[in-house]
N, C-alpha and C positions, 0 to 999 in steps of 0.2 A: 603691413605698411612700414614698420620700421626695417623689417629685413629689407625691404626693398630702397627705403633710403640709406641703410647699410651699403649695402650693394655698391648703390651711384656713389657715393662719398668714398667708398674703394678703390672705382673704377675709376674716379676721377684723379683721387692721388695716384694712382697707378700712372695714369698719362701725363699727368703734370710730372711723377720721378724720371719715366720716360724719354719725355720731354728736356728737362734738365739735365740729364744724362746724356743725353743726345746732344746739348748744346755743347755741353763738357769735352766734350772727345769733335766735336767741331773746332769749339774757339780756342781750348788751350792750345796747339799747334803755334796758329794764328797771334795768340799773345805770347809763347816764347820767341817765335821770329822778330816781335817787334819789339820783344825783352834784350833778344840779343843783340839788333843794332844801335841798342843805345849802351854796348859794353865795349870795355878795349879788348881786343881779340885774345890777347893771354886768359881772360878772365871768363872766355867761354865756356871752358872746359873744366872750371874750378870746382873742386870739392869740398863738401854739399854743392850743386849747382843753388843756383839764389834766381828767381823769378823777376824780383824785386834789384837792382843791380846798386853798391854801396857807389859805384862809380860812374854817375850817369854822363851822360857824355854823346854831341852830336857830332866825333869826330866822323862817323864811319860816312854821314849826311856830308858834312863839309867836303870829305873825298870826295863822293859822289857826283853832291850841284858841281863839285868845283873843276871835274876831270872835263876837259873839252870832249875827248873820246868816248865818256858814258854818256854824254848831252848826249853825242850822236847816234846812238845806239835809241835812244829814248825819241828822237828824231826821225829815225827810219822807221820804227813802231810806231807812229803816228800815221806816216807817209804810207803805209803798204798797209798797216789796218782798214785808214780812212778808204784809202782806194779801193780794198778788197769790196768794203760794206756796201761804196756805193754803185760799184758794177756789176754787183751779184743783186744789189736791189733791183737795177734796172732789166738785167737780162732776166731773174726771177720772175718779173711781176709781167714783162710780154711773154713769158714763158708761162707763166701760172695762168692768165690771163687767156692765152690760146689753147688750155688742156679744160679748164672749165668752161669757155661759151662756144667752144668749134670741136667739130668733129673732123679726122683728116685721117690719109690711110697712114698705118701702120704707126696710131696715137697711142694702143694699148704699149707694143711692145717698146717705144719710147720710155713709157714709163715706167716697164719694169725694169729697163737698163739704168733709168734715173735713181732707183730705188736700188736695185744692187748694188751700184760705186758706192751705197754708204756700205754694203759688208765688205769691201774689200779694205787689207789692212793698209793703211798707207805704206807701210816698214816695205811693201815689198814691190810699189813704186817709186822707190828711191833712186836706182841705177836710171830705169827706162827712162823717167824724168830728168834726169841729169844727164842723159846724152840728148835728148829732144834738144833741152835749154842750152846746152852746146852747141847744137848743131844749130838753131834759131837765133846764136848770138844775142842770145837773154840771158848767158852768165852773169851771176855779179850784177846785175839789173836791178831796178824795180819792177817795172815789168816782169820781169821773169819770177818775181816772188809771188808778185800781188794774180800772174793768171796762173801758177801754181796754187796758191791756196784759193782761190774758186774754182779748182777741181776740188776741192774737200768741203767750200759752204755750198755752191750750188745748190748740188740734189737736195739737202736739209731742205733751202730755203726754195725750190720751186716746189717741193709738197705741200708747205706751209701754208705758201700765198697760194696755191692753188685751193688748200681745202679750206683757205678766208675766203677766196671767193666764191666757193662752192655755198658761203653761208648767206651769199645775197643773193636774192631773188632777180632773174632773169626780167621780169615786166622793167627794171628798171634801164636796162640798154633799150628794150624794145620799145620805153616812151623818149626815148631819146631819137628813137630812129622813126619814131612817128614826126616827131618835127623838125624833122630833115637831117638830124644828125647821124654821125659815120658811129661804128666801130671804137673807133679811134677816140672819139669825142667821150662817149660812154665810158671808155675807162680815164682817162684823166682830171674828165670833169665830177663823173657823178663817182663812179667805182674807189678811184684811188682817193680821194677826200676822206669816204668813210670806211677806208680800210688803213687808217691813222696806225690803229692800234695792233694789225699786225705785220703792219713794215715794221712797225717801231719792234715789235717782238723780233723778228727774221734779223732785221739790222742790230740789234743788242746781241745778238746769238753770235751774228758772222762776225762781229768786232772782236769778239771773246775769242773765238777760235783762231783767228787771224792772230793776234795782238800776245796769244800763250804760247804758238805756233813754234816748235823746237826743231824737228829732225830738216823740213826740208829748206829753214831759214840758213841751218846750218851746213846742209848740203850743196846750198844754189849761190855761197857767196864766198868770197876769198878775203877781202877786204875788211879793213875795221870804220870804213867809213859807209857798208853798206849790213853789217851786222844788226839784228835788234834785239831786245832788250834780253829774253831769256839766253842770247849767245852772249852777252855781257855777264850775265849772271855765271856762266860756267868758263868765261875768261878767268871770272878774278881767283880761279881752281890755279897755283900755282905748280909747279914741277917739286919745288920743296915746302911748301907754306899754303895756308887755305886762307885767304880772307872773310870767316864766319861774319863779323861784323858788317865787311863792304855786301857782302853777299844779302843778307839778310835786310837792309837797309834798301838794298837796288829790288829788293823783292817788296819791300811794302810801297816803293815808289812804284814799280810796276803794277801793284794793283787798284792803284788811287784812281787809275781811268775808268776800270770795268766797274768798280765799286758806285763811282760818282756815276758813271750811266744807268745802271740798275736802281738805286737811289731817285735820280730825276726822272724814269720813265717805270717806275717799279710797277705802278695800276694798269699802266697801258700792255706795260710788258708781259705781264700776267694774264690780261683779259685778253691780249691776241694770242695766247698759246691756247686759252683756256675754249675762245671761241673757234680757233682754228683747227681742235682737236674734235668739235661736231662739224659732220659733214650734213647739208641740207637736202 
């Protein structure tokens, strides 16, 4: 009996050092970035480095709120996130929506084409897409960002909502279409109400990816009034000079969005991966 409460009180400090160990090599990163934009950039590189900085200081914030040109970068990240989330939601869920309750020719091989664009790497749809967006005069666009990056959430997000609603029971269209109601009706009214919690999952996801989105933000725009926020972050890389502090500062403002989304919707976020990952 005591070996075996040996044991568990082993096991369990094993997971808790684990555990802690694991947070360690997560958050320190995370709290020297937000170490070093509260330093003057001379002092990043100081020996010993100091965690704790003797000279605190919100000049690297004041650059930042105060540059009209980073607003606008923080701007476009809004505009081309927001966009991406809500028209990958909607093309998703009549896509997800027609692979769960209809059967139609050549539905299988759809979907395995929808599931292979995720192994493909993006690095090496960089050219092709950038003559398409030329040729389609979606350079330099929002447009041309925002249906660029839902070639990269789509596929995620029509699997998802497909296999949420693979977890709800069919009798519930077909009491709908007992009393006179369409298709149409069924998923709006009953379907998409209580599939709350994996839009909210799909849309947390596509915002994330959109919103961190580097190679073809930086491929598909010429302009500093159509750049976002990670092309900001490797602007302030000078020819002779690095702005560690601006840098680091545009980096924790950049993740104030995803952080505060995950935060407000963290149970739901959760519980539509968690449900969308059993299929019925």
């Amino acid at each position: 009996m005591a070996t075996l409460k040996t044991r568990r009180t082993v096991a369990k400090a094993g997971v808790i050092t684990g555990l802690v160990l694991g947070g360690l090599f997560a958050g320190l990163p995370v709290l020297w970035m937000l170490s070093t934009s509260f330093k003057a950039n001379g002092e990043v590189f100081q020996n010993p480095p100091r965690l704790i900085t003797k000279t605190f200081s919100f000049d690297a914030y004041r650059e930042i709120l105060g540059s009209s040109t980073q607003l606008r970068f923080f701007a476009n990240s809004y505009i081309v996130a927001i966009g991406v989330t809500v028209l990958t939601l909607l093309v998703a869920l009549l896509a997800g929506f027609a692979f769960s309750r209809f059967t139609f020719p050549f539905q299988k091989t759809i979907n395995a084409v929808i599931v292979s664009v995720q192994a493909v790497p993006p690095i090496t749809l960089v050219i092709p897409y950038f003559g398409l967006v030329v040729a389609l005069g979606l350079y330099n666009t929002y447009p041309g960002l925002i249906l660029t990056h839902m070639v990269f959430t789509l596929p995620y997000a029509i699997i998802m909502i497909t296999a949420y609603l693979n977890t709800l029971p069919k009798e519930l269209d077909e009491s709908v279409k007992v009393d006179g109601g369409t298709s149409w009706t069924a998923l709006w009214r009953i379907l998409v109400p209580i599939s709350v919690p994996g839009l909210i999952a799909v849309g947390v996801y596509t915002f994330m990816i959109s919103w961190n989105e580097y190679l073809f933000a930086l491929t598909l725009t010429r302009t500093d009034d159509m750049r976002t926020v990670p092309i900001g972050i490797q602007l302030l890389m000078g020819q002779h000079s690095y702005e560690w502090n601006q840098m680091m500062a545009m980096s924790i403002l950049g993740s104030i969005p995803v952080l505060v989304l995950f935060l407000l919707f963290q149970r739901r976020f959760i519980g539509g991966l968690t449900a969308g990952a059993v299929k019925a």
